[in-house]
C-alpha positions in Angstrom: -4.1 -26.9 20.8 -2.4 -23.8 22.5 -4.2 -21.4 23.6 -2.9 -18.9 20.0 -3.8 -21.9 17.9 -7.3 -21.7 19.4 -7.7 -17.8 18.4 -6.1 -18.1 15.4 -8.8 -20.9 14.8 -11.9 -18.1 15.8 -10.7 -15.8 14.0 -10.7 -17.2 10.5 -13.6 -15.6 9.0 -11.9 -12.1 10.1 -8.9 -13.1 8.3 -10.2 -14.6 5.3 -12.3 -11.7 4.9 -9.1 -9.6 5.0 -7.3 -11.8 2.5 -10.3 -10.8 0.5 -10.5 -7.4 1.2 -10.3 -5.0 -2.3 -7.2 -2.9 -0.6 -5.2 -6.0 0.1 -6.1 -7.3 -3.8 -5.2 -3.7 -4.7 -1.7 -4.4 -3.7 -1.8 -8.0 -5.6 -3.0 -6.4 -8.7 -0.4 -3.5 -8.0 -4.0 -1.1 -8.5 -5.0 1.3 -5.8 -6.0 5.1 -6.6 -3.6 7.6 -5.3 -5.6 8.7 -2.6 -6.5 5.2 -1.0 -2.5 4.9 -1.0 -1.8 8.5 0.9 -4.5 7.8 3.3 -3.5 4.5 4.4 0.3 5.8 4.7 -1.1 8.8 6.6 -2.5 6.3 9.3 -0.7 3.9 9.5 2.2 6.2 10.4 0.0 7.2 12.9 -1.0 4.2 14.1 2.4 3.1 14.3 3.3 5.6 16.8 1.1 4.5 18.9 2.4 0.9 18.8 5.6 1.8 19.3 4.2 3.4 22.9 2.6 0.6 24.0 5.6 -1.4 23.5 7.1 0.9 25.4 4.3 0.2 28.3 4.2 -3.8 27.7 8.5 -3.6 28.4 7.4 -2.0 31.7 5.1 -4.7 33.0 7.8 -7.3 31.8 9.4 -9.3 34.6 12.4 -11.1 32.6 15.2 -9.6 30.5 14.3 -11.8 27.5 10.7 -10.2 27.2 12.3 -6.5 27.3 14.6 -7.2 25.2 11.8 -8.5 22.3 10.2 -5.0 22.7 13.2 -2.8 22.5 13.6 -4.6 19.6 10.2 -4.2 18.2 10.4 -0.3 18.9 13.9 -0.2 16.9 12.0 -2.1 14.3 8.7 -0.1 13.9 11.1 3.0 13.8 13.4 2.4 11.5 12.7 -1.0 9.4 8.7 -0.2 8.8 9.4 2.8 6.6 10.5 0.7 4.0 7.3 -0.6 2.7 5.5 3.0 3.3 8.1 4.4 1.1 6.8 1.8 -1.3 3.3 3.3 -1.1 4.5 6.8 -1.2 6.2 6.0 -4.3 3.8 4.5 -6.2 1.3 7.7 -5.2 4.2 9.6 -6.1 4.4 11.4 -2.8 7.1 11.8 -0.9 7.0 10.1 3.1 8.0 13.1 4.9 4.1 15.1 3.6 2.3 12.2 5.3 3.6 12.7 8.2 1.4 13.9 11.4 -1.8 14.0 10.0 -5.0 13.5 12.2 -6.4 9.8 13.4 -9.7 8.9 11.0 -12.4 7.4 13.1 -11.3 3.8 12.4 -7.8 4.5 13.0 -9.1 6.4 16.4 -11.0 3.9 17.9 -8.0 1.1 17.2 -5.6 2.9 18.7 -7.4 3.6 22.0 -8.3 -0.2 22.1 -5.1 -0.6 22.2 -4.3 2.3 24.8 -6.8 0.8 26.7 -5.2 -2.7 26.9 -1.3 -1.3 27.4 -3.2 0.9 30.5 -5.9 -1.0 32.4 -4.9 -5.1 30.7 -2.4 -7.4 32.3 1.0 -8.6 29.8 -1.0 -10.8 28.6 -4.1 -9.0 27.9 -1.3 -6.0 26.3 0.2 -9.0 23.9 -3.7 -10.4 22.8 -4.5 -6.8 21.5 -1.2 -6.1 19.7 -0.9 -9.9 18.4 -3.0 -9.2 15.4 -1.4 -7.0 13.8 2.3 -8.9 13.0 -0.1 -11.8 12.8 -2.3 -10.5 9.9 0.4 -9.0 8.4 2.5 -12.0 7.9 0.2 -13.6 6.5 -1.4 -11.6 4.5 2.5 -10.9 2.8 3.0 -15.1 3.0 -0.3 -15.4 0.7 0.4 -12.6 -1.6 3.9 -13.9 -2.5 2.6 -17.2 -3.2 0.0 -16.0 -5.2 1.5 -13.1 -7.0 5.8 -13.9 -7.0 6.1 -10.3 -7.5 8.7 -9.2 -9.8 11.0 -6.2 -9.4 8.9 -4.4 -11.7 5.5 -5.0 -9.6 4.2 -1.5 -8.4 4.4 -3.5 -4.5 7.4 -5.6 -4.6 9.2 -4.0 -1.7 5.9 -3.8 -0.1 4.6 -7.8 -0.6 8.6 -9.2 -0.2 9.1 -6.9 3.0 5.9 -8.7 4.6 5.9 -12.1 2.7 9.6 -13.2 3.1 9.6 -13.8 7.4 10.3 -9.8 8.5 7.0 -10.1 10.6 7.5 -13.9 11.5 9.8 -13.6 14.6 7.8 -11.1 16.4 4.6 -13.3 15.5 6.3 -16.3 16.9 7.6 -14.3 20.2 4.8 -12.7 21.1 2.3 -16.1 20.8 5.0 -17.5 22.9 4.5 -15.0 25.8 0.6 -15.3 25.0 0.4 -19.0 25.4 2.7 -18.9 28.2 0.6 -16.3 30.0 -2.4 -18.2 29.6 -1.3 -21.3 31.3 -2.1 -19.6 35.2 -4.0 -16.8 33.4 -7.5 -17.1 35.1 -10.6 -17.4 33.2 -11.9 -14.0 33.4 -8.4 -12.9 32.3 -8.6 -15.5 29.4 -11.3 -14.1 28.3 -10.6 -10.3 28.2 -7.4 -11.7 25.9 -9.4 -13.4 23.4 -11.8 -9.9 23.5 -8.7 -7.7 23.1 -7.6 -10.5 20.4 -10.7 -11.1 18.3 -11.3 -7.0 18.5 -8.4 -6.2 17.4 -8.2 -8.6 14.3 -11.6 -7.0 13.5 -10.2 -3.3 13.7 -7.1 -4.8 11.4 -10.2 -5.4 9.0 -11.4 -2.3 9.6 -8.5 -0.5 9.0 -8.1 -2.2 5.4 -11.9 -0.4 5.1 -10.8 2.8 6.2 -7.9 3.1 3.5 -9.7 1.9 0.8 -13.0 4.3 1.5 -10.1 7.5 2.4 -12.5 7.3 5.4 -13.3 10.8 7.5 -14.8 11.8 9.9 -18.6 12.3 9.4 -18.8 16.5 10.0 -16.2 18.4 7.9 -15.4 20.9 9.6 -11.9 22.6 7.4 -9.1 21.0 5.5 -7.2 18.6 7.7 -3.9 20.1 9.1 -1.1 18.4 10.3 -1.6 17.8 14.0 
């Protein structure tokens, strides 16, 4: 069992409890309030940025051409490709994509993205791929299940949303990025291995979390005045 099999194999219970998760069965059942929709987009935009700079930090620490190359590819596609399904979202809230933009990190969104800061700064290639693994990896599956389940129809409030993640857009990365993981992990040492599967299994639990923060329109705890764009 390669050392991605073995994760993948821990961290069932998180992704079976995001199969599960009312948000994700909100898109199945093409049902989610407006405002659950505008604050996920509003994050996740977010969010995204961020990736897109620590793929900018794990080409740096590359050593071959064929690794770079996957991450310029991955910033191209984050950039440009992942605006399809939030324009999906916007839609059905009936909001245009440009509004969302540049709104303040919730608490959830927060603490993910400086996990992830934390690993693209301090961690190793390897430890950089664990913590950004989960996210393709969730996502592909969680788009695999959905069209199984639901073979949305054009007329499904998510079809571009459910086809754009269920029909292989997030397999290659998912495939490419295990392959540097289990590859790194051959002469990776065992306190290294382990910081990977903590940067892993943390991160498939913030992709949980995330799913919580949407659905709940989480905030932060004090208001303090209407959120501006930042």
């Amino acid at each position: 069992m390669s050392f991605t099999e073995k994760l993948r194999e821990e961290a069932t219970p998180i992704f079976e409890a995001i199969f599960k998760h009312p948000f994700v069965r909100g898109i199945a059942e093409g049902k989610l309030d407006k405002e659950q929709l505008v604050h996920y987009v509003k994050q996740d935009f977010e969010y995204l940025n961020t990736f897109v700079r620590i793929y900018g930090i794990a080409l740096s620490k590359c050593d071959t051409r064929e690794e770079m190359t996957l991450f310029q590819e991955q910033i191209s596609f984050v950039l440009h490709s992942e605006i399809h399904p939030h324009n999906n979202l916007c839609r059905a809230a009936g909001v245009s994509y440009e509004e969302l933009q540049g709104y303040p990190l919730a608490p959830t969104a927060h603490h993910y993205t400086r996990h992830m800061l934390e690993a693209a700064h301090s961690g190793t290639l390897g430890e950089i791929v664990a913590a950004l693994l989960p996210c393709p990896w969730t996502y592909l599956e969680i788009g695999q299940r959905l069209m199984e389940e639901v073979n949305p129809k054009q007329d499904h409030p998510f079809y571009d949303w459910i086809t754009f993640y269920g029909e292989k857009s997030m397999e290659p990365v998912t495939d490419q990025l295990r392959k540097i993981l289990d590859d790194w992990a051959e002469t990776a040492p065992e306190r290294e291995l382990k910081r990977m599967k903590d940067y892993f299994i943390r991160s498939c639990q913030l992709e949980y979390g995330f799913w919580e923060m949407a659905y709940q329109v989480e905030e932060w705890p004090v208001p303090l005045k209407e959120s501006e764009r930042v």
